[in-house]
N, C-alpha and C positions, 0 to 999 in steps of 0.2 A: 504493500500500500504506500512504498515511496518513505517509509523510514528510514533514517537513515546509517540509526543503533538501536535495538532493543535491550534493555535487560531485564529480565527475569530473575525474577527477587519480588521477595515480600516486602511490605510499608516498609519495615526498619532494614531490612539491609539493602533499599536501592540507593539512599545517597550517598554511602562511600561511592561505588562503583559510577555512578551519575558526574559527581562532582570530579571523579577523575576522566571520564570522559570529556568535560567540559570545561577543563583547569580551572576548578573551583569555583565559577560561575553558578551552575545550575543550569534547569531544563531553560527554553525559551517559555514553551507552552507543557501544559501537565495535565491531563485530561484523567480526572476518575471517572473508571465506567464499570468496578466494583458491587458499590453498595456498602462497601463493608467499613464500619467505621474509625478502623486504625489507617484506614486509606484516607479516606476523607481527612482525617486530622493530619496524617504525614504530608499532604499534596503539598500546602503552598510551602514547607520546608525544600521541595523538591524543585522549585521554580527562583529562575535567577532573581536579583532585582530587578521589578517595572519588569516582570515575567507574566505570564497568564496562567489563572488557575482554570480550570472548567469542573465542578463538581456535577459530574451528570449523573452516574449513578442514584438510583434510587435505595434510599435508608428504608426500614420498616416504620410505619407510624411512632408517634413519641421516641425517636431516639435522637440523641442531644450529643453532641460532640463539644470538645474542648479543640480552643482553636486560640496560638501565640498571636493575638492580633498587633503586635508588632509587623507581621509578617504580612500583614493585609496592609498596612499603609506606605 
């Protein structure tokens, strides 16, 4: 689909591997299509600065994530 590195890893172990791909940057863009909510909270740690997050996946009703909003602004 025109990627152009995947890695295969769970929420916590893709940003080693990510940040080394990227020298220490991060993703540009970061699309969760999970659901799952150790994803959703790792995403926007996965995206550069002034990066894009996409949380698409859908959560099961009432579920509440924790989210560094540092990382949102």
């Amino acid at each position: 689909l025109g990627a152009a590195e995947v890695i295969a890893a769970d929420a916590a172990g893709a940003r080693e591997p990510l940040l080394a791909l990227t020298g220490g940057r991060g993703a540009d863009v970061v699309i969760e299509c999970t659901g799952q909510l150790g994803v959703w909270e790792a995403s926007p740690a996965l995206a550069r600065r002034g990066g894009q997050v996409v949380l698409f996946g859908g959560c099961a009703d009432g579920s509440l994530v924790r989210l560094d909003t540092t990382r949102l602004h």
